[in-house]
LUMLO-459137 format. One record per residue (C-alpha): residue in three letters; x, y, z. Coordinates in Angstrom, 1 decimal, m for minus. Each point is the difference from the previous one (the first is absolute). Layout:
N
resn: ALA&east: X&north: Y&up: Z
...
END
This chain:
416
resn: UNK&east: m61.5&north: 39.7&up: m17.7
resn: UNK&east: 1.6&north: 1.1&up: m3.3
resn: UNK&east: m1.8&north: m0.3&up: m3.3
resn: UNK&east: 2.2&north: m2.7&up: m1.3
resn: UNK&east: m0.2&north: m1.9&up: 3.0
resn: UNK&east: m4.0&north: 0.4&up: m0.3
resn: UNK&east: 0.2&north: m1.6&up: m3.7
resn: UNK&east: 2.4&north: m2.9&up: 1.1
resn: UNK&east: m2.6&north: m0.8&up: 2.8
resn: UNK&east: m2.8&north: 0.3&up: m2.3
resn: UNK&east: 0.9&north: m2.1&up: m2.4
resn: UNK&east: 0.7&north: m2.5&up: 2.2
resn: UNK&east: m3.5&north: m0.2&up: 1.4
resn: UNK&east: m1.2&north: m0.1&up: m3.5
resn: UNK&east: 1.9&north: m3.1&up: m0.7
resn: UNK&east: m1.3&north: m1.7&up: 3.1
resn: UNK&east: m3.6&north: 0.8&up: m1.0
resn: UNK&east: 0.6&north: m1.6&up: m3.3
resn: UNK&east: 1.4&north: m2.9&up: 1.4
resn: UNK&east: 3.7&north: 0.2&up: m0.5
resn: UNK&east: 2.6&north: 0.0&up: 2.3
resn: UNK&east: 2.0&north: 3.4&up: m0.1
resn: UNK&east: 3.4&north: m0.6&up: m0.4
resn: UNK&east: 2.7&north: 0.4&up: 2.4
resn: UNK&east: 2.7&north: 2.6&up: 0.3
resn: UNK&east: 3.0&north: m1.7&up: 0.2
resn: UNK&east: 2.8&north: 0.8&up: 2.4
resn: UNK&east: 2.9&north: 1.9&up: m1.0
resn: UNK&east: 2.8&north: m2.9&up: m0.5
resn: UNK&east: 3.1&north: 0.8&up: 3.0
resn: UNK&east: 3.1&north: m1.1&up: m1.3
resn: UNK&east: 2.4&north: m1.1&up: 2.4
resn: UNK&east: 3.3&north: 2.1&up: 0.2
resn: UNK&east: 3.3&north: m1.6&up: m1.7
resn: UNK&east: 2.4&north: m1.1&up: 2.6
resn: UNK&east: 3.5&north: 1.0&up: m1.0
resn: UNK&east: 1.5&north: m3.3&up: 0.8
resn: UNK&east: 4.2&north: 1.5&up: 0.2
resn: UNK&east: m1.3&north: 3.0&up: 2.3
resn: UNK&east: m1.9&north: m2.4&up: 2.3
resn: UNK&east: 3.1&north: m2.3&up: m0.3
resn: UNK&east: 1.9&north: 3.3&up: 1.2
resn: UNK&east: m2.1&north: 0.7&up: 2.7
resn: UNK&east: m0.3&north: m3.7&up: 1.7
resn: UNK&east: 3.6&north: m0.4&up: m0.1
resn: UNK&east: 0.8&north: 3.4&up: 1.9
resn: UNK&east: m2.8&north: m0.4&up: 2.4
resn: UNK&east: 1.2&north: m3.3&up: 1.3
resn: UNK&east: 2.5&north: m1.8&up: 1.9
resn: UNK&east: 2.2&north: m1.5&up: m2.6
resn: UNK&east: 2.4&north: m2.4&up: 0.7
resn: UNK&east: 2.7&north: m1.7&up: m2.4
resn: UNK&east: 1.7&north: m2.8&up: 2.1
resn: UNK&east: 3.1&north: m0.3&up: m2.2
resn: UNK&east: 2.1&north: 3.4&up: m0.9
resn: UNK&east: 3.6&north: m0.5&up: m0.5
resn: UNK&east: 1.0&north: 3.2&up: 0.5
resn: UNK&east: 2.7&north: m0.4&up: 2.6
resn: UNK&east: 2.1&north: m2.4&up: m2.4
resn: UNK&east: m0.3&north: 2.3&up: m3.1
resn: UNK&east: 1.5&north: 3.1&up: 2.2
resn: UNK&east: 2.7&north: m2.2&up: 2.0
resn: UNK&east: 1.2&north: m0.7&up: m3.9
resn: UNK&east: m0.6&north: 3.5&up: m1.3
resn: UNK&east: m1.0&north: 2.9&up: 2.5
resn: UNK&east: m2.3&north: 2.3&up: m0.6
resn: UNK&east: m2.8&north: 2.3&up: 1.7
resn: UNK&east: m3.5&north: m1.6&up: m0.3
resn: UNK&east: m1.6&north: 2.7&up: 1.9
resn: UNK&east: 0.4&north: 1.9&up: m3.1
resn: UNK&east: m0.6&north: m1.1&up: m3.4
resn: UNK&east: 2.5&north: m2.5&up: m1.5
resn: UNK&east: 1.4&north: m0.6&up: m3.5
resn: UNK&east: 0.3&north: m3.5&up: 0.4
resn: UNK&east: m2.0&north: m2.7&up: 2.1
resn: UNK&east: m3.6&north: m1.0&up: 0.4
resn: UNK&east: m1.0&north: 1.7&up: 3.3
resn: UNK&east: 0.5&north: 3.7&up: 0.8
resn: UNK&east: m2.1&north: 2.3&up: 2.6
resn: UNK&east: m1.4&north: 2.0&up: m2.8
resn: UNK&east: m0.9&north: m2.7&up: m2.5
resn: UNK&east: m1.5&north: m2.4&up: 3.4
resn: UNK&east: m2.0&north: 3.0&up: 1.1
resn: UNK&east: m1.7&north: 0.5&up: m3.5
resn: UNK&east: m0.9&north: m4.0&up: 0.0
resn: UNK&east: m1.4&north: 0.0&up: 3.6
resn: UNK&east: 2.6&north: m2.4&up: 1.4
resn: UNK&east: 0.6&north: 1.3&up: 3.6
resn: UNK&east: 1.3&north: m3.7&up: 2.0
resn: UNK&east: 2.7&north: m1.4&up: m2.8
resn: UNK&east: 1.7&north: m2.5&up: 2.4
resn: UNK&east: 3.6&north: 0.2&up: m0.5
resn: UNK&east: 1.6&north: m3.0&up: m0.7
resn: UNK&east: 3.1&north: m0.9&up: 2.0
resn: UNK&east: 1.9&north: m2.2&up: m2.8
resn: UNK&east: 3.1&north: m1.7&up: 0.7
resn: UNK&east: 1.5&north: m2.3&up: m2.7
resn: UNK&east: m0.1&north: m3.7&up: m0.1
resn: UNK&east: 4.0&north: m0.2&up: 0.1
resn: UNK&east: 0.4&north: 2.1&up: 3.0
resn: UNK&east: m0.6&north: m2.7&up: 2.1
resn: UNK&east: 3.1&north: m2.1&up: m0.5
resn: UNK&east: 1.8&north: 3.1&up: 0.6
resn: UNK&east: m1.6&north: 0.8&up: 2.7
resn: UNK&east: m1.1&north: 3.6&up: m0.7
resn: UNK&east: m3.4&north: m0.5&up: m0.1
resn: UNK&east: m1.0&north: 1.3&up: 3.3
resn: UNK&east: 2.4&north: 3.1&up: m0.5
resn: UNK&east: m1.5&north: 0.8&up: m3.6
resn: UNK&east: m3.8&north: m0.1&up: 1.4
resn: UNK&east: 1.1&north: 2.5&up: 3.3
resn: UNK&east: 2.0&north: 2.6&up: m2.7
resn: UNK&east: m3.7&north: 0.2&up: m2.2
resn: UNK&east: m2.1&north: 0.1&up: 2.8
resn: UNK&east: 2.5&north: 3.2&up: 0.9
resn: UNK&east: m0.5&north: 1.2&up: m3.2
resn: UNK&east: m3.8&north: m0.1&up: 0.0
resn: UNK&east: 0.7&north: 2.2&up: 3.7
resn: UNK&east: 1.4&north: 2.3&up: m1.8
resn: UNK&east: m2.1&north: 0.4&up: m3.0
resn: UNK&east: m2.6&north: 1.0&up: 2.4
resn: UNK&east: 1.8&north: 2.2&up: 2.3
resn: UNK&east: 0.9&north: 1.8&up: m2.6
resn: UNK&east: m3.8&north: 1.1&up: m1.0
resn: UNK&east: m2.2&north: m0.7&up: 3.5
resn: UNK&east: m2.7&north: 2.2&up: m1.8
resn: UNK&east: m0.1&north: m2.9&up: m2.8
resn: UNK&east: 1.0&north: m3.4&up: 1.4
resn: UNK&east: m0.3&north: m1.8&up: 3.1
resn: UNK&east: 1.0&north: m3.3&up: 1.2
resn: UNK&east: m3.5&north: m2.1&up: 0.8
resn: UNK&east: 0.3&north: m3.1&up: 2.4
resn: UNK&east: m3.5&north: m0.7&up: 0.4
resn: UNK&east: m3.1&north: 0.4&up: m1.8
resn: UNK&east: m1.1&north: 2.3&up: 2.3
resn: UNK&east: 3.4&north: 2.0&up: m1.2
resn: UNK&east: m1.5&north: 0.0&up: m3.3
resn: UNK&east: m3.4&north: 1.6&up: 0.3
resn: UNK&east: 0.8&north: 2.9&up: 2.3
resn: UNK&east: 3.1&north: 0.4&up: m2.4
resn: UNK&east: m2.7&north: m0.3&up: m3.3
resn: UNK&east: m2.2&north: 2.6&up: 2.6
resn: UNK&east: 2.9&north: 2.0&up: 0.0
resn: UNK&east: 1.0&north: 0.3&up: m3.7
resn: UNK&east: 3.3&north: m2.0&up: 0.6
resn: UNK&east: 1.5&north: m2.5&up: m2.0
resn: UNK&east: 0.3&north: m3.3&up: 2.3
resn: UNK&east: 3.1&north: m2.2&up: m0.9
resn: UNK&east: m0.2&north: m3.1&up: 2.1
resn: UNK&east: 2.8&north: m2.3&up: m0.6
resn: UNK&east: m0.3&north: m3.8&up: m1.2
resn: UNK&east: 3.3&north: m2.6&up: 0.2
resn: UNK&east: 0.3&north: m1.9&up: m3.3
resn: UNK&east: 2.5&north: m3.2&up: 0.4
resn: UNK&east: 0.3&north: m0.9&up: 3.5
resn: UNK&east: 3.6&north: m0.3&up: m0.2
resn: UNK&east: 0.5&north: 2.7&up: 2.4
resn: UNK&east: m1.1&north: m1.8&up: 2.7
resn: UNK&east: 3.0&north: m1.9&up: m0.3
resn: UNK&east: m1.0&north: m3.5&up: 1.9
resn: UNK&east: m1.2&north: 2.5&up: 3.0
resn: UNK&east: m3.3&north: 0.5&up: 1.3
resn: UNK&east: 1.4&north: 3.0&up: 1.9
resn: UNK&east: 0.5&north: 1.5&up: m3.5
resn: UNK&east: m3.6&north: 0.1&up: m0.3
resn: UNK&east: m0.8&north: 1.8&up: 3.3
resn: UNK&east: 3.2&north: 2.7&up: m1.7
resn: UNK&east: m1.9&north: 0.1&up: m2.9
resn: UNK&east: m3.9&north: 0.5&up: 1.5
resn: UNK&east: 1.9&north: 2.7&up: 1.9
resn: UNK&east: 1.4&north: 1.7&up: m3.0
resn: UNK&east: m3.7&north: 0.2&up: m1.6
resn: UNK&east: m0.4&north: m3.2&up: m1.9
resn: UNK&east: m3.6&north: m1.5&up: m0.2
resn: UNK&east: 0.4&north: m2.6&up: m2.9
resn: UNK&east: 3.1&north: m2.5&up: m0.5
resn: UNK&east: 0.1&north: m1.6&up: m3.5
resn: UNK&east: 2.0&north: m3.7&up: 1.1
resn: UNK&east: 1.8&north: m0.4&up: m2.7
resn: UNK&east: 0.7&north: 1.7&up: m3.7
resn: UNK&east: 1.5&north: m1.5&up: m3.0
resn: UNK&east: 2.5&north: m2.7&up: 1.6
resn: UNK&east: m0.9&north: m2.3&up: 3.1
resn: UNK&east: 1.1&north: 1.4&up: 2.8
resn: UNK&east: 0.3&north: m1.0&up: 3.8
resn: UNK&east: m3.6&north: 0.3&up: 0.5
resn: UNK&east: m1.7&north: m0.9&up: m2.7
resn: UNK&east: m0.1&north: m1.7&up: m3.6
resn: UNK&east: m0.1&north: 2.1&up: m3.1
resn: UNK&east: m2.6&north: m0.2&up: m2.5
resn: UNK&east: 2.4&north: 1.0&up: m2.5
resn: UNK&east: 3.1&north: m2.2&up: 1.3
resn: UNK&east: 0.3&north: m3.7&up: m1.1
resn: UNK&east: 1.9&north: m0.3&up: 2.5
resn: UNK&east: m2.5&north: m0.7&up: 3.5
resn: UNK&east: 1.5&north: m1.5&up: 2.7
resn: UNK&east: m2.5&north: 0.1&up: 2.7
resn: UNK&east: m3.1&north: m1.4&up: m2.0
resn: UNK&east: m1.7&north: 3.5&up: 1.1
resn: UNK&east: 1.1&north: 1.6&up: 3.4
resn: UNK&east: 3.2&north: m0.3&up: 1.4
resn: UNK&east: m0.1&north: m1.2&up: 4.2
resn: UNK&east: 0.7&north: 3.5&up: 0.5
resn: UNK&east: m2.1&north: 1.3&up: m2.6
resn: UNK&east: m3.2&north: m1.6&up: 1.7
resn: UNK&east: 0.9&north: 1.7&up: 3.3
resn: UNK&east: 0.5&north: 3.2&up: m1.9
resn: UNK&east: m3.5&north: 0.1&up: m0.9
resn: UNK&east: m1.2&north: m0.6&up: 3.7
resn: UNK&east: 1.7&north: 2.7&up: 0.9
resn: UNK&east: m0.9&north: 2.2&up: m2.6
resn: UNK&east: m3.5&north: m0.9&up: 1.2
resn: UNK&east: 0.5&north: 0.8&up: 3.5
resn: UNK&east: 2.0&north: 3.9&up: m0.9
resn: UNK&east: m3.1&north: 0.8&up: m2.5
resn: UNK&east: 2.2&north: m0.1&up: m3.5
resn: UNK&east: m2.2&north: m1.1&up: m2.8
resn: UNK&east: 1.4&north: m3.4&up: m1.8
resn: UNK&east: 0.6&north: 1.0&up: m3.2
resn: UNK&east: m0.1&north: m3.4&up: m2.6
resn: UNK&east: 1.1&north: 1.8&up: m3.2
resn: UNK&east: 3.3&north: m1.5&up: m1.5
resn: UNK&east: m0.4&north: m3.7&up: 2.4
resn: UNK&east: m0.3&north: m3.1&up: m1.2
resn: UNK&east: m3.7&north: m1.9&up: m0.5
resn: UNK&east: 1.5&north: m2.3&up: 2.9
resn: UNK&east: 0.7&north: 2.8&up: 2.1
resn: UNK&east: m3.1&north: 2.0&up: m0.6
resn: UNK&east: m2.5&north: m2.9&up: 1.3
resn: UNK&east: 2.8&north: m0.7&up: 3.1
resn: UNK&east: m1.1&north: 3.8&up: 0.7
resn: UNK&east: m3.1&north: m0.6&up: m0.4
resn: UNK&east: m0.7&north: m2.6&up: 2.3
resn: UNK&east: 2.4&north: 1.8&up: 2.8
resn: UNK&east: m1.2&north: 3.6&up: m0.6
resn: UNK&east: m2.1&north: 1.3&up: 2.8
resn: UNK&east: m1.2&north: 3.1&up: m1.5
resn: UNK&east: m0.7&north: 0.9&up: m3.4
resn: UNK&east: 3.2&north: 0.2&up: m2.8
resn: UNK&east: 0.1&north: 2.0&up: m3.3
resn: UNK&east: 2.0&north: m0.5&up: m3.4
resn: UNK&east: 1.8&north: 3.6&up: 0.1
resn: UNK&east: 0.1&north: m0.4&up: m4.2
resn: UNK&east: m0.9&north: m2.8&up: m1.4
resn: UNK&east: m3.0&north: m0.8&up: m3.0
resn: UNK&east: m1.7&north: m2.5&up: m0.8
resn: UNK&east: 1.8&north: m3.6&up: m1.6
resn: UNK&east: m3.3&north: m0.3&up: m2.2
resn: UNK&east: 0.9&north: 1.9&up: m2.4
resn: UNK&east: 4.0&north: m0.7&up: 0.1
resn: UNK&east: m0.6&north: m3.8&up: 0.4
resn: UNK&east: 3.4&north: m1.7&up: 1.4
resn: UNK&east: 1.1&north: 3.5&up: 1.5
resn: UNK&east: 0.6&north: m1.1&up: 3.4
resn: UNK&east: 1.0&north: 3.5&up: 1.3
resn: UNK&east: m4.1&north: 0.4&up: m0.6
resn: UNK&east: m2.5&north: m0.9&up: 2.0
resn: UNK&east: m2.1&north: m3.3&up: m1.3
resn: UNK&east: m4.1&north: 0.2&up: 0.7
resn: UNK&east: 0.6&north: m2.7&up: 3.1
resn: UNK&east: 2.3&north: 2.4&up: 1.8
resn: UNK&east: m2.0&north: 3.0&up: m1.0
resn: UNK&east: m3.2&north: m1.3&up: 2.1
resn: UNK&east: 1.4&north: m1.6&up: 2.4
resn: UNK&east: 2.2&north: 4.0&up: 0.8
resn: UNK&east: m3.7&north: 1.0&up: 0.0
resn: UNK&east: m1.3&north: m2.8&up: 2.0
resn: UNK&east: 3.1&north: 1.3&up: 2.5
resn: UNK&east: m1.8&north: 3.4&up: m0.2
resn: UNK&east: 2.9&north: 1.4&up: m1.9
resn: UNK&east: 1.0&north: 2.0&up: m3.3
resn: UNK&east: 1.7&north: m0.1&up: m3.2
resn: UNK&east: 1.4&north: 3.0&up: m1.3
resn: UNK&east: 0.2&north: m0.1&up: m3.9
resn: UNK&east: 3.2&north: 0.4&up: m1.8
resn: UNK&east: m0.1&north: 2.6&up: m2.5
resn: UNK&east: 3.6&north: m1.7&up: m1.8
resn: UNK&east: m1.4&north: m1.0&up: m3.6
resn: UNK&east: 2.1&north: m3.4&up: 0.4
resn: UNK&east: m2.5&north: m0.8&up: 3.3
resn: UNK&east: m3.4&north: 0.8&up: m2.5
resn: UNK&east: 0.6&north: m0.8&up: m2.9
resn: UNK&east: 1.1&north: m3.4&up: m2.0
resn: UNK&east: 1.6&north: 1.6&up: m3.0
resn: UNK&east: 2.2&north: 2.2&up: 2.3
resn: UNK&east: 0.8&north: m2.6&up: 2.3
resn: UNK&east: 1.5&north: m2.4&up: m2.9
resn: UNK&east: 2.4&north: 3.3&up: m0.7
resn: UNK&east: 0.5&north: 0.5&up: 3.6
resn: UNK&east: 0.9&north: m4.2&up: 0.3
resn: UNK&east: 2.6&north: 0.3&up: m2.9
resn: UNK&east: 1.1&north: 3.3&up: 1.3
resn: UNK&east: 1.1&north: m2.0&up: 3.6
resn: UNK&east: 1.1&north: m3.1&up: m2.3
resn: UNK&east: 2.4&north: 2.4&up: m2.2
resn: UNK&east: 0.8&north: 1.5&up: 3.6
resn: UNK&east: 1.4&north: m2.5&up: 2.2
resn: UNK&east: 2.2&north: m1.1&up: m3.2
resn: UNK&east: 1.3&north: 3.4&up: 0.0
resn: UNK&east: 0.8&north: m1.0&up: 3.9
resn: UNK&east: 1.7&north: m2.9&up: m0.6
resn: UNK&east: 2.4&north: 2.1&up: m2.5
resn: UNK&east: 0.7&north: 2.6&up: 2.7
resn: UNK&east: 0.2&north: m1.4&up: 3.1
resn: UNK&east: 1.2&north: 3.6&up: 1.6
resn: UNK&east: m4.0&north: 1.0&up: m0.4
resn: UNK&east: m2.8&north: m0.6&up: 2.5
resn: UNK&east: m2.8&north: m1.6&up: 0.0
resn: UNK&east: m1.8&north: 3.3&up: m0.2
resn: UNK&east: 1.3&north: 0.7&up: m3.3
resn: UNK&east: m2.5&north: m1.9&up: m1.9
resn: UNK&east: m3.1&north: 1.4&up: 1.9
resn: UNK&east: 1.6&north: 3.8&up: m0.1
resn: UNK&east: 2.0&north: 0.2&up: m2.7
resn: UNK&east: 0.2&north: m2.3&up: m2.6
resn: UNK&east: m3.4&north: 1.1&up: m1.9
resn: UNK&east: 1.5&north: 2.7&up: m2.0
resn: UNK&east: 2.9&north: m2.6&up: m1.3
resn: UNK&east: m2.9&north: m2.6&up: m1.0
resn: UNK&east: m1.7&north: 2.7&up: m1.6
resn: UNK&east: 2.8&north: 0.8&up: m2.2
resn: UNK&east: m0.5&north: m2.9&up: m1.6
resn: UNK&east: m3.2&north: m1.3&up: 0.2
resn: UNK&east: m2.0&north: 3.5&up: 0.4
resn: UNK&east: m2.3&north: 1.4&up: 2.2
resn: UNK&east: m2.2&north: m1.2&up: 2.5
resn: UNK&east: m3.7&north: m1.4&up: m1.2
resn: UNK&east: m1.4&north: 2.6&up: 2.6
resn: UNK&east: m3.7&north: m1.4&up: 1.4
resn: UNK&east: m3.1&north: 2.1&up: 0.2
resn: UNK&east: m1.7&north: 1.5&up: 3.2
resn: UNK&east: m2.8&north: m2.6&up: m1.0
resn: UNK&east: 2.6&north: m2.7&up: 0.3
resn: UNK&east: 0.3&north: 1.4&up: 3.5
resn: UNK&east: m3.6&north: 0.3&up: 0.7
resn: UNK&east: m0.9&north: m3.2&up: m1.0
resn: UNK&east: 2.1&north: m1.1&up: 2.7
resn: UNK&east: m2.0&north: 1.9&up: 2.8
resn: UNK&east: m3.4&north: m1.7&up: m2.0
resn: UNK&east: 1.9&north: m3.1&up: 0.6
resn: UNK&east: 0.4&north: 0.2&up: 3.5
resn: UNK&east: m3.2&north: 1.7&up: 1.1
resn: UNK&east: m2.0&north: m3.1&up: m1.6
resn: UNK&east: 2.0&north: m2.6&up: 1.4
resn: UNK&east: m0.8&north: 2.0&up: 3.6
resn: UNK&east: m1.1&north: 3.0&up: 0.3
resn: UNK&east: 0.8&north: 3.9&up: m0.7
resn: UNK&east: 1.4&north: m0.4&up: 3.8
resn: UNK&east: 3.0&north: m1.8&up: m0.5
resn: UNK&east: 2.0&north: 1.8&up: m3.3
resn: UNK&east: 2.0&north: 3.7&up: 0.4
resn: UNK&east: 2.7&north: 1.7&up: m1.6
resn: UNK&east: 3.9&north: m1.0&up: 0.1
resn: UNK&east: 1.6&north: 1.2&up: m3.5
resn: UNK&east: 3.5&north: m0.4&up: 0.1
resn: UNK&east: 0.6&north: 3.3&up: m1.0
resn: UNK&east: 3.4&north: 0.6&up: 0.2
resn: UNK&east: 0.7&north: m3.7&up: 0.1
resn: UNK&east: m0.6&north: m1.7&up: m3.3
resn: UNK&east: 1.9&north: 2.3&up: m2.5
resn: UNK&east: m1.6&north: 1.1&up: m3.1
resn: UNK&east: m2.5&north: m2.8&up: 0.0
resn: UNK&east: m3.1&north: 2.1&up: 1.4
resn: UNK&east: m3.4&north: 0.0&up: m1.9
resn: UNK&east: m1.3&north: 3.0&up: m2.6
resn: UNK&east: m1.9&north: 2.3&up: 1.9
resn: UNK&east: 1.8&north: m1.5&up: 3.5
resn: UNK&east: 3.3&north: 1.4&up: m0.8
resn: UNK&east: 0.9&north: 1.8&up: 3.7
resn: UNK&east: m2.0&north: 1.2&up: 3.1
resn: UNK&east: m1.8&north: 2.6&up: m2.0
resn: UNK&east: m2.2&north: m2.5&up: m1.3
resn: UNK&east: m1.9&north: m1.9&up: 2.2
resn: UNK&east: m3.3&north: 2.3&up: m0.9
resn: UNK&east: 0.2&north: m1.8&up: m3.4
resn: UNK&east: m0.3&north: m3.8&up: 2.0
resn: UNK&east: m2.9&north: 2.0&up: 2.0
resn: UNK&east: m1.8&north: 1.2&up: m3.2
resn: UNK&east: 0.5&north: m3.6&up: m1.3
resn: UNK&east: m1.9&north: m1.5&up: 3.2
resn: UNK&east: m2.6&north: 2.3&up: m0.6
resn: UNK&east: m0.5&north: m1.2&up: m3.9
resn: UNK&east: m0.2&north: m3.5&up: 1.7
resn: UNK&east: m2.7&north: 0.8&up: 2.4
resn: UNK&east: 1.6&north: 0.4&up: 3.6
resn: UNK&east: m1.6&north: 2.1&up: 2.1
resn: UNK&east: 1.6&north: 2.8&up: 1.5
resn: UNK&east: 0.2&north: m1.6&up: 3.4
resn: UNK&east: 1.6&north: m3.0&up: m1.7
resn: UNK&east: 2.6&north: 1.7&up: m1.4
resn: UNK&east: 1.0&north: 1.8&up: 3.5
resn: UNK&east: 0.3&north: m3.6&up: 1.0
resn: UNK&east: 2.3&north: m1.0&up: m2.5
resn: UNK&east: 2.2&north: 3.9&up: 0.3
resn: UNK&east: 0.3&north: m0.8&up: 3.6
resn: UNK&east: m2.1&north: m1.4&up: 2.4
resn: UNK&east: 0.5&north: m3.3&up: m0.6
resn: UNK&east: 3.8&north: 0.1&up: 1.0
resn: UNK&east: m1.1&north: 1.9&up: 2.8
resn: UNK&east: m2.5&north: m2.5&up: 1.3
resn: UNK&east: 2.7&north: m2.4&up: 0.0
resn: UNK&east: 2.5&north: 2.2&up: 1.5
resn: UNK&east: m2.6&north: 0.6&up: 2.9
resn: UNK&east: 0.1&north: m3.8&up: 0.3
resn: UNK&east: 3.0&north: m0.4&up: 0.8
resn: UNK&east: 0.8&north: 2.5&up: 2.3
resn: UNK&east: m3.0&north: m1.1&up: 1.5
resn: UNK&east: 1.0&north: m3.6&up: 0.9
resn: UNK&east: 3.3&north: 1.5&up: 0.9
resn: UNK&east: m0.7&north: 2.4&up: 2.7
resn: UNK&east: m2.3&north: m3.3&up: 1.3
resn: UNK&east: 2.7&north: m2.6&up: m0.2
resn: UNK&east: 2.0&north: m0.5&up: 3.1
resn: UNK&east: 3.9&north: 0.4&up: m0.2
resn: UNK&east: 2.5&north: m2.2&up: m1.0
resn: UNK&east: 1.9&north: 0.8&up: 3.0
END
């Protein structure tokens, strides 16, 4: 025993035969290391399956080609910029527009991008791959590949048809949007005054049986509140909202989704997968973005040679001219969406569907292309989700549903 050891000890003993109490050495305080919230962001988002249901990458390359296996001067999504952000399932959207129909192109304008998402990935197999299933997707995420499954948006294609929809499964598709901004032959539009079927068509009803029965998710983004509950009360399995957010915050917005329909998708066991677009999260935005479409379909009426797809592709940077830019909305706009949601249900049934690609120059600071979804990750973790709630909301949810529905599919008899 040392000498100074000796003293300490001694002393003490003298204290105690005095009748005091010697005092205690206290413990050395252990601070806790400092998380680095943006590098823990970084590494949940690259470590897990992340899934973005909406990518409108097909559209944007039919109207202006490029290589996104390489990095791009123009767009939202590239390999490069989606590999630093962790996305490795963007579903590519399979948009035909609402016009195409009466001109009966539809069906033709869905095969020609489905050929061009072929051939974006045979022309880098080390990057890309087509997934079909879930299953697809993990041994492709195992595998360091970039899974593109394929979701239809606007059921025009289908053309009145139901063997259209066995083409289409065929072809890859594993989500059909019914209808997109006009009413169509399937379905009411939530954006279109004009409804004729109070919901679902005749045909559109047995178009959802059968999507049921080939194991395509129903996808209820861009239907009418009349059509949504219809699929909800014929839906066997469970259905997602591709990219929608939540009407609470954009009251009247009917292309959102109110609180009723929110829990009753959960109650269904399915997702919604939040809209990045600053018009779907934010009031202030969505006021410019209804003037915007006001100012729009005047600008229609005045040339009748333009489409209907003028106003949603197009028209912005003419508005802009003359009533500037774009109130953009925060990423907390956007998270307080994914709050919204996870209270009204659970952290079970909300994901990921940005519109990247899809919704012009609209997108959120700090969401402005696939890069960025480690800044919605670090946002999640500021608001208290746990890591394994956030894998939830990257992926797994979408892939629960997905499971689902091939599930009842390979247990449903044939039609025929």
């Amino acid at each position: 025993m040392t000498n100074k050891l000796l003293i300490m000890v001694a002393a003490a003993a003298l204290l105690v035969a005095c009748g005091k109490e010697a005092t205690p050495v206290e413990e050395p305080i252990v601070e806790e290391p400092i998380v680095d919230l943006a590098t823990e962001a970084q590494r949940i988002a690259k470590s897990s399956i992340l899934i973005d249901t909406h990518v409108d990458v097909p559209f944007r390359l039919a109207r202006t080609p490029e290589d996104v296996s390489r990095a791009t001067e123009s767009g939202d999504f590239d390999y490069p910029r989606a590999l630093r952000g962790g996305l490795n399932a963007p579903f590519m959207s399979i948009y035909t527009g609402a016009d195409l129909e009466a001109q009966g192109l539809s069906r033709k304008a869905a095969d020609t991008l489905i050929d061009l998402v072929e051939d974006i990935v045979a022309g880098a197999p080390e990057k890309l791959a087509i997934a079909l299933t879930p299953d697809d997707v993990r041994a492709q995420f195992d595998a360091g590949i970039m899974s593109l499954p394929l979701g239809m948006e606007n059921g025009s294609p289908i053309d009145g048809d139901l063997a259209n929809l066995q083409h289409f499964y065929d072809r890859g598709i594993r989500y059909v949007t019914p209808a997109h901004s006009l009413s169509n032959h399937i379905s009411d539009s939530s954006y279109d005054t004009n409804r004729p079927w109070g919901g679902l068509s005749q045909f559109g009803r047995e178009v959802m049986v059968e999507m049921n029965r080939l194991g395509i998710m129903i996808d209820v983004s861009h239907v009418s509140d009349d059509a949504f509950w219809q699929i909800m009360e014929l839906s066997e399995t469970p259905v997602i909202a591709s990219h929608s957010s939540a009407r609470h915050f954009t009251p009247g917005f009917e292309r959102n989704m109110s609180d009723d329909m929110i829990v009753a998708l959960a109650e269904n066991g399915g997702v919604i997968q939040i809209n990045f677009g600053s018009t779907f999260v934010n009031q202030v935005s969505r006021d410019y973005g209804d003037a915007l479409m006001a100012a729009g379909r005047e600008y229609l009426a005045a040339h009748p040679e333009l489409s209907e797809e003028f106003i949603y592709r197009s028209f912005g940077e003419i508005y802009e001219k003359e009533h500037g830019p774009m109130p953009f909305a925060a990423i907390d706009d956007v998270l307080d969406h994914f709050d919204h949601v996870v209270k009204l249900t659970s952290v079970d049934n909300v994901g990921i569907g940005s519109d990247f690609d899809g919704v012009g120059d609209t997108l959120p600071i700090g969401l402005k292309d696939v890069s960025q979804y480690p800044n919605l990750v670090e946002g999640l973790l500021k608001r208290g989700y746990s890591e394994e709630d956030i894998r939830k909301i990257l992926g797994e949810n979408l892939l629960r549903v997905w499971e689902a529905v091939e599930a009842y599919a390979a247990n449903k008899p044939s039609s025929t």
